[in-house]
C-alpha positions as CSV (number, residue, x, y, z in Angstrom):
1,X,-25.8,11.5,6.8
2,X,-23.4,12.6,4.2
3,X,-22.3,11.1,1.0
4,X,-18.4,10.5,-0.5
5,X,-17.7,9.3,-4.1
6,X,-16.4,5.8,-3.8
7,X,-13.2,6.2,-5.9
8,X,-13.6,5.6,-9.8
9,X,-16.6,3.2,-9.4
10,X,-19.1,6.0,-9.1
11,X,-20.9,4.7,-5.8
12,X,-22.3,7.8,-3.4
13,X,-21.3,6.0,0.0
14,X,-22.1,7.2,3.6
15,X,-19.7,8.7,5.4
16,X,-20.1,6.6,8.2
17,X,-20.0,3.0,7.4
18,X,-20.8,-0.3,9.4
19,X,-17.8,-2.6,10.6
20,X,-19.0,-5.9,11.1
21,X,-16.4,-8.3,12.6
22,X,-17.6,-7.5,16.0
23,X,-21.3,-8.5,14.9
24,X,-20.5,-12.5,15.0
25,X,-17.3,-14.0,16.7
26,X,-16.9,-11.7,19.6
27,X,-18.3,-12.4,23.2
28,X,-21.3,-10.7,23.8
29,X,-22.5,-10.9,20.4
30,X,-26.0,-11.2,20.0
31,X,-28.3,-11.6,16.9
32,X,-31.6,-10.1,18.2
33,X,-29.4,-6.8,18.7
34,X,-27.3,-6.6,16.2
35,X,-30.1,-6.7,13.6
36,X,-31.9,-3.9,15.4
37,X,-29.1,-2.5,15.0
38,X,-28.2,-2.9,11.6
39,X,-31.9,-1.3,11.3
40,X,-30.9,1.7,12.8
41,X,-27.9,2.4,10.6
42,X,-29.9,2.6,7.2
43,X,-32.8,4.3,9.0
44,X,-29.7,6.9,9.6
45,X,-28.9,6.5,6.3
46,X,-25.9,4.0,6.6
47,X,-25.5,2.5,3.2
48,X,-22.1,1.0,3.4
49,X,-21.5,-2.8,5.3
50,X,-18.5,-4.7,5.7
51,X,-18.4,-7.6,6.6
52,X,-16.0,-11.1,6.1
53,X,-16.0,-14.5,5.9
54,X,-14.1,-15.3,8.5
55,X,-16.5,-13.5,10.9
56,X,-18.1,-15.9,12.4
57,X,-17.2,-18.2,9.8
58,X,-20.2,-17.1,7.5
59,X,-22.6,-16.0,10.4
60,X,-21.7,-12.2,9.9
61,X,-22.2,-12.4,6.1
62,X,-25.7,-14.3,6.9
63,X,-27.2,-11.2,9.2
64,X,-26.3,-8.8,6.7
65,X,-28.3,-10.8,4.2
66,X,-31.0,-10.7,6.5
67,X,-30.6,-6.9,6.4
68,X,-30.7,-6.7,2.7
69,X,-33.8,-8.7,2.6
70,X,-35.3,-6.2,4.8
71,X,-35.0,-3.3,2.7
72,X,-35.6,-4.7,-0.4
73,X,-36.0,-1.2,-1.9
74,X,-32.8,0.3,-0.4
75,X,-29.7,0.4,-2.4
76,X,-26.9,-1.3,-0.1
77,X,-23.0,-1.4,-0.7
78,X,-22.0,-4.8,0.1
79,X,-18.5,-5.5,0.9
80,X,-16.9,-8.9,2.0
81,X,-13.4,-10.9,2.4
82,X,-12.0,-13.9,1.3
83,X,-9.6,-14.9,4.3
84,X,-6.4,-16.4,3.7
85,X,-6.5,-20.0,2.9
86,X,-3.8,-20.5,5.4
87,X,-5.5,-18.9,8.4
88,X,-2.3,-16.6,9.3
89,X,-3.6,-12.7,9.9
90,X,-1.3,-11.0,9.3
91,X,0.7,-12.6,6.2
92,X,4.8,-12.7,6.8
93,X,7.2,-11.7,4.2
94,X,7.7,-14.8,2.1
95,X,3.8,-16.4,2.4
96,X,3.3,-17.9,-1.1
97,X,0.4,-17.0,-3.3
98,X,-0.4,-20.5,-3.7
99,X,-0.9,-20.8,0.3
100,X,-3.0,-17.7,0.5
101,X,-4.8,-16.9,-2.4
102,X,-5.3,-20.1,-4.9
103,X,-7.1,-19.2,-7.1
104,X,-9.6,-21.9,-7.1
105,X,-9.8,-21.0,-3.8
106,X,-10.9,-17.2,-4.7
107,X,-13.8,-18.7,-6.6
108,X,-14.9,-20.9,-4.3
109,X,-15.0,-18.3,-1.1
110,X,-16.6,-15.6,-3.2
111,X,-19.0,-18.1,-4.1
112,X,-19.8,-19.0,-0.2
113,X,-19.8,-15.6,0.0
114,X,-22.9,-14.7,-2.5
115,X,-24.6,-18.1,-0.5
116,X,-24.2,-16.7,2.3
117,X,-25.5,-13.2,1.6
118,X,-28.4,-14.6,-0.4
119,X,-27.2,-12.2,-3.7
120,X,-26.2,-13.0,-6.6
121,X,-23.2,-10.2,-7.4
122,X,-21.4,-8.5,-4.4
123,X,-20.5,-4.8,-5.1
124,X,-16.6,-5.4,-3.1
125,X,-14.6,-8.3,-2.8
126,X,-11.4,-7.7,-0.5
127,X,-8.5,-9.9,-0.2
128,X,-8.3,-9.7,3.7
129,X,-4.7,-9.8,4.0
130,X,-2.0,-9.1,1.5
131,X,1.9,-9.5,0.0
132,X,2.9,-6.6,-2.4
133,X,5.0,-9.1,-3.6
134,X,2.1,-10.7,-5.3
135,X,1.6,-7.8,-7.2
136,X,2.3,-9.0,-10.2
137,X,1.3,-12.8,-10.0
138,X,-1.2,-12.8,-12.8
139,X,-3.7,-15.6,-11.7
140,X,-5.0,-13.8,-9.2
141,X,-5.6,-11.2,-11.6
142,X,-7.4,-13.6,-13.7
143,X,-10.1,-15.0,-11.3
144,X,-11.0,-11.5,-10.6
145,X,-11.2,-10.3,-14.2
146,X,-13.2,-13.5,-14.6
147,X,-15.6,-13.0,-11.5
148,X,-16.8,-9.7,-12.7
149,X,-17.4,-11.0,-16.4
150,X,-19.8,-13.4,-14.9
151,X,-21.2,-10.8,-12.6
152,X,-20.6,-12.2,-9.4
153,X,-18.5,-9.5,-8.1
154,X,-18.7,-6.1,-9.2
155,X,-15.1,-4.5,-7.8
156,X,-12.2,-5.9,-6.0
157,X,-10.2,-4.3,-3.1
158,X,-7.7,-5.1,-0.5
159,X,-8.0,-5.2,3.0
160,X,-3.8,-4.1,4.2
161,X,-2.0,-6.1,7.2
162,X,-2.2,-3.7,10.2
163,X,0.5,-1.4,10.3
164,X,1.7,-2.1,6.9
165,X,-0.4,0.5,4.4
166,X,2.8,0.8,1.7
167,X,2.5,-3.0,1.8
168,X,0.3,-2.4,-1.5
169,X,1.5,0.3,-3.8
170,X,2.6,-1.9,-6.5
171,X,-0.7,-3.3,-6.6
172,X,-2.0,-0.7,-6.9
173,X,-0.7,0.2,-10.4
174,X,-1.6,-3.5,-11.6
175,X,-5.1,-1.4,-12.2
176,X,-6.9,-4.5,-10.4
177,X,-8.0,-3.1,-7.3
178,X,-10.7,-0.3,-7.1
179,X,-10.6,0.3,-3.0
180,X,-8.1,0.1,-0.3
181,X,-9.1,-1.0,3.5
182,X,-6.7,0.4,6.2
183,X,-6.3,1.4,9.5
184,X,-6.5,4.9,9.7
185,X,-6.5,6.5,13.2
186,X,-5.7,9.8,15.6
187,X,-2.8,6.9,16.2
188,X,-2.3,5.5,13.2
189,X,-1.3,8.1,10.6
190,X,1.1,6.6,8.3
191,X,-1.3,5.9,5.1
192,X,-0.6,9.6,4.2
193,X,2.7,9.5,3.7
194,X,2.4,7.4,0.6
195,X,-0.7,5.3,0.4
196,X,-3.1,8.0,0.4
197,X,-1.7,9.8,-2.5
198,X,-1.3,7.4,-4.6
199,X,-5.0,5.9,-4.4
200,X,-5.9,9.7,-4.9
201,X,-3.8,10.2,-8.0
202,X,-5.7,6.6,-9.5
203,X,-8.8,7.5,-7.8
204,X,-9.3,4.3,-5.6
205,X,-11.4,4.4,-2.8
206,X,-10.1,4.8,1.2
207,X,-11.9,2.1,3.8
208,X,-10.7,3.6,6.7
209,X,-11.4,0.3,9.4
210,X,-10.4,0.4,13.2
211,X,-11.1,4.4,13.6
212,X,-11.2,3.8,17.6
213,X,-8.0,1.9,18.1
214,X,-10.2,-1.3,18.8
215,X,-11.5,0.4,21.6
216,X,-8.6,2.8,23.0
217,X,-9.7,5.9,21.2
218,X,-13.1,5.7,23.2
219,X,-11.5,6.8,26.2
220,X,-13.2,4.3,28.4
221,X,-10.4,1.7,28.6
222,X,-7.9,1.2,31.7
223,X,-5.1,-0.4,32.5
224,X,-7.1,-3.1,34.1
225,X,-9.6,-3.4,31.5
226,X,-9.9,-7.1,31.1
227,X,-12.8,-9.4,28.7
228,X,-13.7,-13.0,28.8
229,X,-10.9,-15.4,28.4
230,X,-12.3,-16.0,24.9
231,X,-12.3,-12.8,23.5
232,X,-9.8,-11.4,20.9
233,X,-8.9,-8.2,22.8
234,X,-6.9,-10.3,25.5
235,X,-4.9,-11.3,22.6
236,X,-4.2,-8.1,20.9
237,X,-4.6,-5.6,24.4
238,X,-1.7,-7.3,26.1
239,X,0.5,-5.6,29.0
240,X,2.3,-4.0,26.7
241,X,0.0,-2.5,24.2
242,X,-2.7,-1.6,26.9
243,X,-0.4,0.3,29.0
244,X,0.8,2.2,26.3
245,X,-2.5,2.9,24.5
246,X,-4.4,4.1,28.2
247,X,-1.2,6.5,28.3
248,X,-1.8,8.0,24.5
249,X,-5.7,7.9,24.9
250,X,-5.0,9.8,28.4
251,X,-3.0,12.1,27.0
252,X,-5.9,13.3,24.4
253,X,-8.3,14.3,26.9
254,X,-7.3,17.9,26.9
255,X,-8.2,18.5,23.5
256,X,-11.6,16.9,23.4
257,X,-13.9,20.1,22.7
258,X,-16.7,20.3,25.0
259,X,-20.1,18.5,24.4
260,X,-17.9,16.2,22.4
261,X,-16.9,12.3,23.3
262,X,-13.1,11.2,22.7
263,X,-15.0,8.6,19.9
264,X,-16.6,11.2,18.4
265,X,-13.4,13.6,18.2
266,X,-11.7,10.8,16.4
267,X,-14.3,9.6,14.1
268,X,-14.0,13.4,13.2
269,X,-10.8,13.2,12.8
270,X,-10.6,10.4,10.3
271,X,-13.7,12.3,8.7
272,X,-11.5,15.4,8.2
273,X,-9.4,13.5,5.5
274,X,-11.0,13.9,1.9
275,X,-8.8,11.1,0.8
276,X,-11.4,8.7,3.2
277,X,-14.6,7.6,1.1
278,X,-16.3,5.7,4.2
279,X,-15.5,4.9,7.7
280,X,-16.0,1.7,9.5
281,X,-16.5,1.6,13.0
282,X,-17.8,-1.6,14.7
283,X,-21.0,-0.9,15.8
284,X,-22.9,-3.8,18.4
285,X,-25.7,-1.3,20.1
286,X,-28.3,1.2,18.9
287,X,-26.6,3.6,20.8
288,X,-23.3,3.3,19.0
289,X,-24.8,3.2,15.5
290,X,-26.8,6.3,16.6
291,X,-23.9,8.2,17.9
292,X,-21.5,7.6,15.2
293,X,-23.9,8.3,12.4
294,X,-24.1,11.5,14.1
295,X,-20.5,12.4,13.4
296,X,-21.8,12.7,9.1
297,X,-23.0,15.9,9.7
298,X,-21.3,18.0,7.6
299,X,-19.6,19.8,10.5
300,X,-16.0,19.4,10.3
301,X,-13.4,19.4,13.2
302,X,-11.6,23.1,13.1
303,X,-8.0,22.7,11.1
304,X,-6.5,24.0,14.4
305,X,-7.9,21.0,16.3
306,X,-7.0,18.2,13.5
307,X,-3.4,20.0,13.5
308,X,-2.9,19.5,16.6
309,X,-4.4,16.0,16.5
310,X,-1.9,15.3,13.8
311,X,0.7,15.9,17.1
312,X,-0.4,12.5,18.2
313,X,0.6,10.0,16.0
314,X,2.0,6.8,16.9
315,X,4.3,5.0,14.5
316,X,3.8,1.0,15.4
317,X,5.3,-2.2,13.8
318,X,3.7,-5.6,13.3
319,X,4.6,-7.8,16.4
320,X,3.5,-11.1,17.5
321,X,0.4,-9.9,19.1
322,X,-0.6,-7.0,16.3
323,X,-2.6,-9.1,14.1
């Protein structure tokens, strides 16, 4: 495993990271695996867990306490999320402040957080959605100055709305934030035109989350791919967007070197960027967290391959179904 500087706040982070949403809340979920798991990744050398409190509603947050307690000796980057108040992922231009991020309501789910967790400081607290326009609303500022003067959080970062990575810039410069979570795929290229260089020029740390398209940059979905009636693909993977993703994903196949799996060309790919600190994939088997901690290797895709990668992007707005 290989290790990144985690912006300003001096961390050594792995490469390859561990996306939890998937971990609690999803059909098929289940806790005897995941925390085998979640073993596996810091035997690999995995030091870097995000989680949420919305995942699962705490459950999430509670198996990665478990993990903690495990390796009591092991230093772990914890990172969590306080969902909006108002339930609505993403936000909408307009959302108030004092509907999404009170901030009595801050305190209180960073303090259900550390229960949760069994810790008394968490090293990342994200806002899970986001309004630029909040930039400069100075009580939100204030409960997080406050939090890390009593210790209970030690950075704060934002989580951006899918699809929207400039929604944040001016936040940015408040100086408050110390990472950036964003979706950052062989599809999704758009945080370098302006989000990337900023949080390079201020030295804020890159989450790069969703590195497989929820699924379509493993190459294995079809245009009949279906999952339990429950499940949160059917709501995002809808006729529209599966169609069109199994056409893109299809369309990569010929530039997938050989030995190599489509996932592992585009965890690569995200790898390639020096403005990413960690990567995030959702991990629920051994066999995933083995493979993609096998991407941190130190070998990089060749520039003619990420050039040509670069050929692919896919410029997407928020819709109904994005989420």
């Amino acid at each position: 495993m290989e290790y990144r500087p985690f912006g300003r706040l001096g961390w050594q982070v792995s490469e390859v990271g561990y996306g939890m949403w998937g971990l609690a809340g999803w059909t098929g979920a289940d806790d005897t695996e995941t925390m085998v798991s979640l073993v596996r990744s810091v035997e690999l050398g995995v030091n870097f867990f995000d989680t949420a409190l919305a995942y699962g509603e705490g459950h999430s947050e509670e198996l990665l306490g478990r993990l903690v307690r495990a390796f009591p000796d092991k230093r772990l980057y914890l990172a969590s999320k306080i969902p909006p108040k108002n339930r609505i992922w993403p936000t909408r231009r307009g959302f108030l402040l004092d509907d999404v991020f009170p901030a009595d309501y801050i305190r209180t789910s960073t303090e259900q957080t550390l229960k949760n967790l069994g810790v008394a400081r968490l090293d990342l607290m994200q806002f899970h959605v986001w309004e630029d326009a909040w930039a400069k609303d100075e009580r939100w500022q204030r409960v997080c100055e406050d939090l890390k003067k009593e210790g209970k959080v030690a950075a704060f970062g934002v989580s951006v709305n899918r699809w929207e990575p400039e929604n944040v810039l001016d936040t940015l410069r408040t100086g408050q934030i110390d990472a950036v979570q964003v979706i950052y795929n062989i599809f999704d290229q758009a945080p370098k035109d302006h989000l990337f260089p900023l949080t390079d020029s201020l030295d804020i740390a890159i989450i790069a989350r969703v590195p497989l398209d929820e699924g379509t940059l493993t190459g294995t979905l079809t245009k009949d791919s279906t999952w339990p009636e429950e499940d949160w693909r059917n709501t995002y993977f809808v006729p529209e967007n599966l169609n069109a993703s199994v056409d893109r994903a299809e369309a990569l196949r010929p530039l997938i070197p050989h030995g190599m799996t489509m996932a592992e060309m585009a965890l690569r790919y995200v790898l390639a960027n020096s403005s990413v600190a960690t990567v995030i994939p959702g991990m629920r088997k051994v066999r995933h967290v083995e493979a993609n901690a096998a991407t941190s290797d130190g070998k990089p895709l060749p520039d003619e391959l990420v050039a040509s990668l670069n050929k692919h992007r896919w410029d997407r707005k928020p819709t109904e179904w994005s989420q």
